[in-house]
C-alpha positions in Angstrom: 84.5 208.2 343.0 86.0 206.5 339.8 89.4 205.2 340.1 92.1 204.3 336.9 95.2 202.6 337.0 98.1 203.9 336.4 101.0 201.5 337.0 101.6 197.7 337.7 103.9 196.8 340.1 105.3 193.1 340.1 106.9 193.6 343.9 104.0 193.9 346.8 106.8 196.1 348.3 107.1 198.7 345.7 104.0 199.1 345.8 103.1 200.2 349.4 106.3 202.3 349.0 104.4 204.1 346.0 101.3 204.6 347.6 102.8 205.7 350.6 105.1 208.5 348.6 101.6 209.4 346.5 99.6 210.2 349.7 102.6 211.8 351.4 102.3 214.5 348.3 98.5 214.8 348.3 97.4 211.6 346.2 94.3 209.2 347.5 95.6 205.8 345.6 93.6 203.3 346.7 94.7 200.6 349.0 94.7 197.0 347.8 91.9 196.1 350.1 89.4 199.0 349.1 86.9 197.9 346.9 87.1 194.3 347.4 85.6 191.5 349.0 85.4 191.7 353.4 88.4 189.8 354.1 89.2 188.6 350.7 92.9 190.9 349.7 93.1 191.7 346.6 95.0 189.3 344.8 98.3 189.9 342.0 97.1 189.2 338.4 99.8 188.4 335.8 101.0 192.3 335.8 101.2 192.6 339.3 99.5 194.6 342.2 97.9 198.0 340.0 98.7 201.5 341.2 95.2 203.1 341.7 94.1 206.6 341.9 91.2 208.9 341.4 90.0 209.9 337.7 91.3 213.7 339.2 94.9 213.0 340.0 95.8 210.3 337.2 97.9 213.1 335.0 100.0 214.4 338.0 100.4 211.2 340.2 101.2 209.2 336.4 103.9 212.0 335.7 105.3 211.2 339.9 104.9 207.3 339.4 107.2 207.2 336.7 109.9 209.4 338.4 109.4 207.3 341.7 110.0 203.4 339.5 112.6 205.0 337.5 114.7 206.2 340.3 114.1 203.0 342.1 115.3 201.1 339.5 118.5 202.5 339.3 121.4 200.1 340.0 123.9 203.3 340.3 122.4 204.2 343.9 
């Protein structure tokens, strides 16, 4: 199974908080230690941790990534 990117996230937090909300409406993003080296973690480049799903789901989960980092981002909350 292919998988693309389809956000950078600077915050390790944010992160698991968008992979969780992405499985909890039907998404398979890819955990940060799938795919790697045994008991190397994946580690931050320059953009931060990457968002990763299947080639399948990239147009829906993109379209609930962005709602989920914009609404997080809020400061009126």
């Amino acid at each position: 199974m292919k998988f693309e990117t389809i956000a950078q996230v600077r915050d390790a937090n944010v992160a698991r908080i968008v992979r969780v909300a992405l499985r909890a409406h039907g998404f398979h993003p890819l955990e940060p230690g799938d795919g790697g080296l045994p008991g190397v973690p994946n580690l931050f480049g320059p953009e931060g941790e990457g968002i990763d799903v299947p080639e399948s789901e990239v147009a829906d989960a993109t379209l609930l990534v962005g709602e989920l980092l914009k609404d997080m981002n809020r400061t009126d909350t």
